[in-house]
C-alpha positions as CSV (number, residue, x, y, z in Angstrom):
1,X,49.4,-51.1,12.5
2,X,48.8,-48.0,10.7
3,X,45.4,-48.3,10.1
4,X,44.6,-49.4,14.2
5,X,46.8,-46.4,14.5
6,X,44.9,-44.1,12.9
7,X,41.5,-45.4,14.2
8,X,42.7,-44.8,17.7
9,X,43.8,-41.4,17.3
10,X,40.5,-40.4,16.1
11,X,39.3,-41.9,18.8
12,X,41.0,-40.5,21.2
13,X,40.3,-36.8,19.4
14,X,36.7,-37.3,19.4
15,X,36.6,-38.6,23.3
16,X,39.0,-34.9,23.9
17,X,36.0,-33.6,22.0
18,X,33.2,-35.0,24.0
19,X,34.9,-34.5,27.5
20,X,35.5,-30.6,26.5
21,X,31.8,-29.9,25.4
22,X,30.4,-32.6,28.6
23,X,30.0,-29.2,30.8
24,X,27.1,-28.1,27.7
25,X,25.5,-31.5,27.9
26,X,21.0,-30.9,29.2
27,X,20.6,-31.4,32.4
28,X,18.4,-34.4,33.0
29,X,15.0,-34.1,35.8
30,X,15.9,-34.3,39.3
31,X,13.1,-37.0,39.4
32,X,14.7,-39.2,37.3
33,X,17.2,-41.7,38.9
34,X,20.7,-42.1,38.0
35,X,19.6,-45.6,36.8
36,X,16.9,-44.2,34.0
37,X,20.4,-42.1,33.1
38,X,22.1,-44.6,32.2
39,X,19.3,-46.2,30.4
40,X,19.0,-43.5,27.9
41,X,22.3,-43.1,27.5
42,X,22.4,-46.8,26.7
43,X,19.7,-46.6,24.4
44,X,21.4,-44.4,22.9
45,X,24.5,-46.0,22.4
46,X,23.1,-49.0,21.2
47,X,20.6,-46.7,19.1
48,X,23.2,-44.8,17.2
49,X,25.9,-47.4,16.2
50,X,29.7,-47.0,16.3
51,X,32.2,-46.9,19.1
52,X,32.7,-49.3,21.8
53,X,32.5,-48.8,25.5
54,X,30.3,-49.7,28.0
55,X,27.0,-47.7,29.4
56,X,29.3,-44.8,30.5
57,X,30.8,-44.2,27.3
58,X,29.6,-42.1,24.3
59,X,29.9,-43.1,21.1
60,X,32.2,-41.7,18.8
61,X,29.1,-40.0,16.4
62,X,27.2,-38.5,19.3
63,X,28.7,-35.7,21.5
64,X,26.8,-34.3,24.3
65,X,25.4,-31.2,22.7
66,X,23.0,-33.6,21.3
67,X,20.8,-33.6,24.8
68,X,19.9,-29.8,24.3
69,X,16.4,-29.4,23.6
70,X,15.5,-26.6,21.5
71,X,13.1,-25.6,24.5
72,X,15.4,-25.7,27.5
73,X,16.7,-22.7,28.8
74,X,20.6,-21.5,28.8
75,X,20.4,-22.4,32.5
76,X,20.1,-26.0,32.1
77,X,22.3,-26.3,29.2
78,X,25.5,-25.4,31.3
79,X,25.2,-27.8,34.1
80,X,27.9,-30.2,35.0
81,X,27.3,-33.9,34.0
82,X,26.8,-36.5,36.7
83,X,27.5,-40.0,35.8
84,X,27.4,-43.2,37.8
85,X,27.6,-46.6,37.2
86,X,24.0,-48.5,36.4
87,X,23.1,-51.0,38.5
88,X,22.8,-54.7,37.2
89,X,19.0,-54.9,37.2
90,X,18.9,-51.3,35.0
91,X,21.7,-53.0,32.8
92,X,19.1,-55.5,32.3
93,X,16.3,-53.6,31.2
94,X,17.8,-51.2,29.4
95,X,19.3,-54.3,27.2
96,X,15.7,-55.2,26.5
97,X,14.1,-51.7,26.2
98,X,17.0,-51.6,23.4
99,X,16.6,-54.9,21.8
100,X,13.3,-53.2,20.3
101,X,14.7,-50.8,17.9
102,X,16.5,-51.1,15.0
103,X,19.3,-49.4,13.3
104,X,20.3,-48.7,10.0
105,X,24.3,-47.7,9.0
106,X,25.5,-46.4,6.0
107,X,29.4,-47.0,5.4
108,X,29.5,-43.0,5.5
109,X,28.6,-42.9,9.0
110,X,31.9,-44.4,10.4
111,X,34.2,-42.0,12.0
112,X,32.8,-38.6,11.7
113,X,29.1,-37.5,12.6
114,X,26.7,-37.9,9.8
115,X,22.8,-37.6,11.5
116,X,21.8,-37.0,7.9
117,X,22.6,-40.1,6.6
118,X,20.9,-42.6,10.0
119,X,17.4,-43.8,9.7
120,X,16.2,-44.8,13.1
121,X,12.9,-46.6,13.7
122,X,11.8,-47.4,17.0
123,X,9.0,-49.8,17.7
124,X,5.5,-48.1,19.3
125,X,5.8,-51.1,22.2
126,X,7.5,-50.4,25.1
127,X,8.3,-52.6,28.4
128,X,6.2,-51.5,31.2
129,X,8.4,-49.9,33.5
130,X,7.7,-48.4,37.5
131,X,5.3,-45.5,37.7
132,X,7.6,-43.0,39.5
133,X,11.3,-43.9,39.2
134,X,11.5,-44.5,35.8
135,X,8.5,-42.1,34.7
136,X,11.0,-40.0,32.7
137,X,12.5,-42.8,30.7
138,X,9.3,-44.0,30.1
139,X,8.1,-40.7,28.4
140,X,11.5,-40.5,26.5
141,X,11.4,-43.8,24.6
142,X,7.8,-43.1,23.6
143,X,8.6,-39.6,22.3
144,X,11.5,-40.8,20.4
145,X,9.1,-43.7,19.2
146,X,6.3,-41.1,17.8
147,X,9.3,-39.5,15.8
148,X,10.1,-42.7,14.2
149,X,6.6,-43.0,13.2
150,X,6.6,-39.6,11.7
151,X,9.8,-39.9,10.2
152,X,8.9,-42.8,8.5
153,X,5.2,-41.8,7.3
154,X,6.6,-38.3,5.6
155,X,9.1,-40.6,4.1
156,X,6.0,-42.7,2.7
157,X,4.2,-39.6,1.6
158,X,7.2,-38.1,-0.1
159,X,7.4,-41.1,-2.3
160,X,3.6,-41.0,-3.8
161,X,3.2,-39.7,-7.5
162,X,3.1,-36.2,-8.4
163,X,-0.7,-36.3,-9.8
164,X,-1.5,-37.7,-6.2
165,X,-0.5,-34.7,-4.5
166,X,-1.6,-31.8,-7.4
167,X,-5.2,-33.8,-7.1
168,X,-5.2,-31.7,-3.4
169,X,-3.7,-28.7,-4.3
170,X,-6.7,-25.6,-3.8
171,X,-8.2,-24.3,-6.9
172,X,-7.0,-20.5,-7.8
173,X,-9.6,-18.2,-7.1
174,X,-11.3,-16.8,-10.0
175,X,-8.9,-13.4,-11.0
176,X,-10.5,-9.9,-9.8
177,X,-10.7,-6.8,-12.6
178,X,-7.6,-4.6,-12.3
179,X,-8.0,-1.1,-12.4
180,X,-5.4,0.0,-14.5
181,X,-4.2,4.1,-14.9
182,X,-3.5,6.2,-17.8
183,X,-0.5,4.5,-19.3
184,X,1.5,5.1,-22.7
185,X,1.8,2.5,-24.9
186,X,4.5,1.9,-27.4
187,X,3.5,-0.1,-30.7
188,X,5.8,-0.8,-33.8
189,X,4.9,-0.3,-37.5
190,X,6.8,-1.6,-40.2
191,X,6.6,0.4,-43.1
192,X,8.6,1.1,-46.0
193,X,11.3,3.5,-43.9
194,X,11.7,0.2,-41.6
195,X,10.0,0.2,-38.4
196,X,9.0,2.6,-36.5
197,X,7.8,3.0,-33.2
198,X,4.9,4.9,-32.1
199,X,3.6,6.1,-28.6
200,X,0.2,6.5,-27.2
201,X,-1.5,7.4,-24.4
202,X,-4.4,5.3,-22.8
203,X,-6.9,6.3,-20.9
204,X,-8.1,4.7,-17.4
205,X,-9.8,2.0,-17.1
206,X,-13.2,3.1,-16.5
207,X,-12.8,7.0,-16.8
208,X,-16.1,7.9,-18.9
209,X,-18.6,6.1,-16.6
210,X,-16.9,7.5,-13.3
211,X,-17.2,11.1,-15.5
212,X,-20.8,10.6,-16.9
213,X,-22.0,9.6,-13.2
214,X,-20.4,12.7,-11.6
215,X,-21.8,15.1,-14.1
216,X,-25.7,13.4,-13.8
217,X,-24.7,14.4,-10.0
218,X,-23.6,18.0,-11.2
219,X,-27.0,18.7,-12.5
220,X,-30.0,20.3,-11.4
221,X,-31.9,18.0,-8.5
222,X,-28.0,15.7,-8.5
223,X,-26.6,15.4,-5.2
224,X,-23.7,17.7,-6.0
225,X,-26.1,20.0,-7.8
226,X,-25.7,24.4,-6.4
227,X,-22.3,24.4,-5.6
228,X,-20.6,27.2,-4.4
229,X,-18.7,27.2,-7.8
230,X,-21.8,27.7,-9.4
231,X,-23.1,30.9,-8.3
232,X,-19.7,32.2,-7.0
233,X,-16.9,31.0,-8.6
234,X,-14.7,33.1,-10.2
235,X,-15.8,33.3,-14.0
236,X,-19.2,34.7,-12.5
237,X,-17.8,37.5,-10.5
238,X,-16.8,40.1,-13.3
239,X,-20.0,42.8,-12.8
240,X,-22.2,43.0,-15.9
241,X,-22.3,46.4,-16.4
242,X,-18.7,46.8,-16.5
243,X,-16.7,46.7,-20.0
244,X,-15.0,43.7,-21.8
245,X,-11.7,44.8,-21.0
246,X,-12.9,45.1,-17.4
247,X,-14.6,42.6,-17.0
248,X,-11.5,40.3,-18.1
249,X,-9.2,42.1,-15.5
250,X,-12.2,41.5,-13.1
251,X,-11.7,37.6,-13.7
252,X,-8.2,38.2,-13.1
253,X,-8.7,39.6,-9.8
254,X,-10.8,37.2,-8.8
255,X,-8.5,34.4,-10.0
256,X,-5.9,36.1,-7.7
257,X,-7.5,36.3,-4.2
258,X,-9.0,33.0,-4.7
259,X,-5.6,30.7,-3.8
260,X,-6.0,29.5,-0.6
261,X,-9.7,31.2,0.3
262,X,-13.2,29.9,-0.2
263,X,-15.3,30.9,-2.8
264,X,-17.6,32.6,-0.6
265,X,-14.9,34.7,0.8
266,X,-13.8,35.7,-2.3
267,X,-17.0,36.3,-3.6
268,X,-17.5,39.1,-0.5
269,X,-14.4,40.3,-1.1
270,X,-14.7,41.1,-4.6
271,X,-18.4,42.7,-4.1
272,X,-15.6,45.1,-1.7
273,X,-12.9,46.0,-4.5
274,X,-16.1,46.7,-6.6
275,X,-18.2,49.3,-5.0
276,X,-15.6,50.5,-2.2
277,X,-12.3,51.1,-4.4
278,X,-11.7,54.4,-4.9
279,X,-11.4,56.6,-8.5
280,X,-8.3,57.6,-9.4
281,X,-9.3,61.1,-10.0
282,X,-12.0,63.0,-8.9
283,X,-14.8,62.5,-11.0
284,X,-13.8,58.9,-12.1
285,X,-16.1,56.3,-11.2
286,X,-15.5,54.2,-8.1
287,X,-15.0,50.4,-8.4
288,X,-12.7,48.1,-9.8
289,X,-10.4,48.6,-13.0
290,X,-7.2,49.2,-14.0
291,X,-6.8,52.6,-13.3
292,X,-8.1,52.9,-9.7
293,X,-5.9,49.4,-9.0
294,X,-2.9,51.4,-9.7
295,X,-3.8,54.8,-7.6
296,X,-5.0,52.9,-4.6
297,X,-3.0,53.0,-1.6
298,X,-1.3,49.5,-0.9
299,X,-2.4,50.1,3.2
300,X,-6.2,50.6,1.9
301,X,-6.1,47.9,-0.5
302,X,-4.8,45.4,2.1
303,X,-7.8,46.5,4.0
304,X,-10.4,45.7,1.6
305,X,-9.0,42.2,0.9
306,X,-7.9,41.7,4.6
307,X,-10.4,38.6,4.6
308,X,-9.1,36.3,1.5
309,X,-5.5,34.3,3.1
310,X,-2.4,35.6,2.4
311,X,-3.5,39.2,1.8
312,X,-0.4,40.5,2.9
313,X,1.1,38.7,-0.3
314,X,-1.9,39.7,-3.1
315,X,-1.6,43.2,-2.3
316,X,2.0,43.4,-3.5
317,X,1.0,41.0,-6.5
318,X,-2.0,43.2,-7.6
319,X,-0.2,46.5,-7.5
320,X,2.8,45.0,-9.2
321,X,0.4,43.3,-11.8
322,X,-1.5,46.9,-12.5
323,X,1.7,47.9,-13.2
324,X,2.9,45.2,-15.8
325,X,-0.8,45.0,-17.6
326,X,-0.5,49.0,-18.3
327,X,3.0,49.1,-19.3
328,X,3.4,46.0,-21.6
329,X,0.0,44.9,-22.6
330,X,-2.0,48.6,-23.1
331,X,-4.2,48.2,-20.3
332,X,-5.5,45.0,-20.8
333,X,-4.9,41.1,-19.8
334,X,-2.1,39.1,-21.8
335,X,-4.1,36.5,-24.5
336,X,-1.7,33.9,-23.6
337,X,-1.3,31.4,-20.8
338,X,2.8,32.4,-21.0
339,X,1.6,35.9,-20.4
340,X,-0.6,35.6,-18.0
341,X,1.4,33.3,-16.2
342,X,4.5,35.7,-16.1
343,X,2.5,38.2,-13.7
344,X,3.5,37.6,-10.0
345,X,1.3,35.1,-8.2
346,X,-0.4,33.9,-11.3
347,X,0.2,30.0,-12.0
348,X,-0.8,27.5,-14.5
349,X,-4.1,26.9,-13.2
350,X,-4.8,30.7,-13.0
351,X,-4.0,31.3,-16.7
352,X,-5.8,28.4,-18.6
353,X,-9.0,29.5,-15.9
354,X,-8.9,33.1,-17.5
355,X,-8.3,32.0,-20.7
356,X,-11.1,29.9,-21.0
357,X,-13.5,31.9,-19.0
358,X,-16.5,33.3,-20.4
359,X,-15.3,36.6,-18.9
360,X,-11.7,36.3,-19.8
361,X,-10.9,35.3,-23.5
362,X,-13.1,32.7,-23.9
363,X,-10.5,30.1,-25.3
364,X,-9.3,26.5,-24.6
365,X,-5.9,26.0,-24.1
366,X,-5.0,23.7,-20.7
367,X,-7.1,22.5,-18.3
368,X,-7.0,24.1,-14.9
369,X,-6.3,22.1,-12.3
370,X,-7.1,23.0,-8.5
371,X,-6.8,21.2,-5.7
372,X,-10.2,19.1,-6.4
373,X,-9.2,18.3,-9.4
374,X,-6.0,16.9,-8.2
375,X,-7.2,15.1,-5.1
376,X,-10.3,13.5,-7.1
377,X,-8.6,11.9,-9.8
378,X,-5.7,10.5,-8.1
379,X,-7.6,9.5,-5.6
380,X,-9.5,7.4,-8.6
381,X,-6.6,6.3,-9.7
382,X,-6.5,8.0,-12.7
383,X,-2.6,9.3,-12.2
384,X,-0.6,5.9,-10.9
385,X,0.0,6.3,-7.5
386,X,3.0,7.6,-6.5
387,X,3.9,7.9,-9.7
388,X,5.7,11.9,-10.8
389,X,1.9,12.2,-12.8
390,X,0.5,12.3,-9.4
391,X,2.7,14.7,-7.5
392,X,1.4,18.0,-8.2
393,X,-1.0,19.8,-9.7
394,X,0.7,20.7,-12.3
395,X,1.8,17.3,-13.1
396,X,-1.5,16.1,-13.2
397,X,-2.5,18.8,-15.3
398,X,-0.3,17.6,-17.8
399,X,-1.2,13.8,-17.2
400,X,-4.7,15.2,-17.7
401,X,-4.2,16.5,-21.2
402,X,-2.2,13.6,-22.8
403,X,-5.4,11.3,-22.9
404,X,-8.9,13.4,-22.2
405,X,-10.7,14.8,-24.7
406,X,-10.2,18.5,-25.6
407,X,-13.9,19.1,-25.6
408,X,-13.8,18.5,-21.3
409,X,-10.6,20.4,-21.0
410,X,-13.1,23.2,-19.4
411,X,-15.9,21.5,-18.1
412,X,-13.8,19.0,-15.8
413,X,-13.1,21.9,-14.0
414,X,-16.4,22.7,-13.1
415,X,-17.6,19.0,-13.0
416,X,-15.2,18.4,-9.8
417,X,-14.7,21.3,-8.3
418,X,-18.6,21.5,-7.5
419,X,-18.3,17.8,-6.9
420,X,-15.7,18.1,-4.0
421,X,-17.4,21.3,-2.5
422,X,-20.9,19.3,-2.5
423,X,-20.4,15.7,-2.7
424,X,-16.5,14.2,-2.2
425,X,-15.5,17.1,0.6
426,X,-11.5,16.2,1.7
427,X,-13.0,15.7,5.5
428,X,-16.7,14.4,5.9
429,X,-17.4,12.9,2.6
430,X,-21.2,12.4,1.8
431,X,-19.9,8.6,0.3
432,X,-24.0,7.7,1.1
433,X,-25.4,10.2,-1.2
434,X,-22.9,10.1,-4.1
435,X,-23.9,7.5,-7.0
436,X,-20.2,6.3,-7.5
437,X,-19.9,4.8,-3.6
438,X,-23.3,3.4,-3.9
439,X,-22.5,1.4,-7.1
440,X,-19.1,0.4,-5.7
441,X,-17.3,2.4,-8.0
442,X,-14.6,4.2,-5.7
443,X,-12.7,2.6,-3.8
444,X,-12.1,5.5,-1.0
445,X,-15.7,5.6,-0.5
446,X,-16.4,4.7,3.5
447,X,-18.5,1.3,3.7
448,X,-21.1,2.5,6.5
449,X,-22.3,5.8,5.0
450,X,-22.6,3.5,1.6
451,X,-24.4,0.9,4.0
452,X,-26.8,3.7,5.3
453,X,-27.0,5.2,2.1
454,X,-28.6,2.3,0.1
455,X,-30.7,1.5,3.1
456,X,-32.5,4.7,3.0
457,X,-32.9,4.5,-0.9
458,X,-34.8,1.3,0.0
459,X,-36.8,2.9,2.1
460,X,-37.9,5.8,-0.3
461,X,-38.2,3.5,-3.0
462,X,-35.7,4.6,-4.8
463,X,-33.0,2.7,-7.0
464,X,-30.3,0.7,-4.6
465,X,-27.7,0.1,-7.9
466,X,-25.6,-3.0,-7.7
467,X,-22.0,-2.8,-6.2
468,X,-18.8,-3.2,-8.6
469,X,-18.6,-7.4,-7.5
470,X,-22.0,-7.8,-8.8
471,X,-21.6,-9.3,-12.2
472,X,-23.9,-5.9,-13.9
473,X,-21.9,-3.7,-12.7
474,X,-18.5,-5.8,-13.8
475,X,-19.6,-6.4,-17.1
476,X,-20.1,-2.9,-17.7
477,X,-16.8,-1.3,-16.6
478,X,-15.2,-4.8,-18.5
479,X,-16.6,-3.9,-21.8
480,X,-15.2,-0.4,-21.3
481,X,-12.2,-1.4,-20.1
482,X,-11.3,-3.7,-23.2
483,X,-8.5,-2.5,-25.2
């Protein structure tokens, strides 16, 4: 009695279950006859196992949540159930339409709800049934008997042999070269101290041939050959008949109005402070030096540089300078880069510029890094990006000097400065004249001026050179590239 007990209370839990959630239960077509209804909901019965009743009831696994299609709308979910009773003849079929399928029960589906656990297979053969009244039932049985069929055949493939199904896996595409960026590298040496760890700094991938390339480019007849840094850049416009120690504070100047103004500008500009400054005393001779900077009136001075940007800024810098150079360094230009770089508005890049120039002291001792220099090589990928080496100038200066050679510490100054005033411009890149985006060496170069580019050296008759996926090309930057 306990047992029966038991199993009637559950019963009669699940059926307060059911009758609370009936108002959720999928509406069913309006063509559909109340007949076909109870068809389904036979089949369904009889389909899923457990529970007794008769057509009208639900068994004690199912609950009427189980009619929502995942494609109905919330409308026809809440819709209140209408149920009547089947007539003999529909009793009749739907006893045979059920007769077709099979069930299989675990013992852990009696009681609660275990979907899991039921394997139902439904045979592909249905009774022919009336073309409009029972349409929809019709459609039902042979939907559920397709996903009995597919059931069953992933089943069947799930149980072949591994080597069966790695047989029709895709082959891995061959891997592509990886440019990689200067990186340190950290070895250990066991010696007689115990071991010790040492650091290095590796270069790029494939710096030297993207360098090499660029400076063919930088010479006479390249395409980033008469630059504006060659003829006016700021090591050139000290005046030859003026002294050394003008001539240095000449480079200086220079070096100062340039920030933030063209070469050409500056180059006009200078040609000003040069004939039109006036002496300090009469008799003196007019032009640029030290003397005449610090007489000048600021207002005049302004005017003479009015054309280089932020003039306002470089007049106050200049007169302030004039003033540091004559009372701590006797007139002339500090010989160090923490000298030079302690007068106002000079930087890092000023310093190791006028240090190195021919002009200026004429020695090595940083590389100076303008904005061309920092756009180009990051933009190579010479700094990782977004990496702190990539930030700022300054930080790429130093990146810069951890692996390249001292003897380009100067000359990669000039090499891509002329190379992004002629060749790599920040807007309106010549990527069809330049030899790096014709041999698909940079990956920022723009694919239809490279496109136009090797078509009209194929016209000329002229060199087209291979891209970077052409197996020339890869083998060179691999054998460069191997560490």
């Amino acid at each position: 009695m306990g047992t029966i007990g038991t199993i009637a209370q559950q019963r009669r839990s699940t059926r307060t279950a059911v009758g609370s959630l009936a108002r959720f239960r999928y509406r069913e077509n309006d063509d559909s006859s109340d007949s076909d209804r109870a068809t389904q909901h036979q089949v369904r019965g009889d389909a899923g196992g457990g529970g007794g009743g008769g057509p009208h009831s639900f068994s004690d696994d199912e609950s009427s949540l189980s009619e929502l299609s995942f494609h109905s709308d919330i409308e026809d979910a809440i819709a209140t159930p209408r149920r009547k009773t089947p007539s003999k003849a529909t009793r009749a079929r739907s006893t045979a339409t059920a007769g077709t399928a099979t069930t299989t029960k675990t013992p852990a589906m009696v009681g609660k709800r275990k979907r899991a656990v039921t394997t139902t297979v439904i045979a592909a053969t249905t009774l022919p049934l009336h073309k409009k009244r029972n349409g929809a039932a019709g459609d039902a049985i042979k939907v559920e008997a397709g996903i009995g069929e597919v059931k069953r055949e992933i089943k069947d493939e799930e149980q072949e042999e591994p080597s069966c199904l790695a047989s029709i896996q895709p082959k891995s595409a061959s891997p592509r070269k990886v440019r990689k960026p200067a990186r340190t590298i950290t070895t250990r040496v066991h010696g007689d101290d115990g071991v010790q760890e040492e650091t290095h700094v590796e270069p790029p991938t494939d710096w030297e041939l993207l360098y090499n390339l660029v400076k063919e480019m930088r010479l006479p007849g390249g395409a980033a050959s008469n630059a504006a840094v060659d003829k006016m850049g700021c090591e050139s416009l000290a005046a030859a008949s003026a002294s050394p120690r003008d001539r240095r504070f000449h480079t200086l100047v220079a070096l100062m109005l340039s920030s933030q103004t063209k070469d050409t500008v500056n180059a006009v500009t200078m040609a000003r402070l040069q004939s039109e400054l006036p002496p300090h005393k009469p008799g003196a001779p007019a032009g640029l030096n030290l003397e005449n900077m610090l007489a000048v009136d600021p207002v005049l001075l302004n005017k003479l540089i009015w054309q280089v940007g932020f003039h306002n800024n470089k007049t106050k810098y200049l007169k302030q300078a004039a003033v540091i150079l004559r009372d701590q360094w006797g007139g002339d230009i500090p010989p160090t880069a923490e000298g030079l770089m302690a007068l106002p508005g000079v930087g890092p890049k000023m310093a190791y510029l006028c240090l190195s120039a021919k002009n200026g002291w004429n020695r090595v001792e940083g590389i100076g890094v303008d904005v061309h220099v920092h756009r180009i090589t990051n933009m190579w990928g010479w700094q990782k990006p977004g990496s702190a080496a990539a930030k700022t100038p300054e930080s790429t200066r130093l990146a810069l000097q951890s692996w390249l050679p001292r003897d380009k510490w100067k000359e990669i100054n000039w090499l891509l400065v002329g190379f992004g005033q002629a060749v790599c411009l920040p807007q309106g890149a010549k990527c069809g004249d330049c030899t790096l985006g014709l041999r698909g060496l940079c990956r920022a170069a723009n694919r239809k001026k490279v496109a136009e580019g090797r078509r009209r050296r194929q016209e000329l008759g002229l060199e087209v050179w291979k891209s970077e996926d052409d197996e020339g090309v890869k083998d060179e930057v691999k054998s460069e590239s191997m560490y």
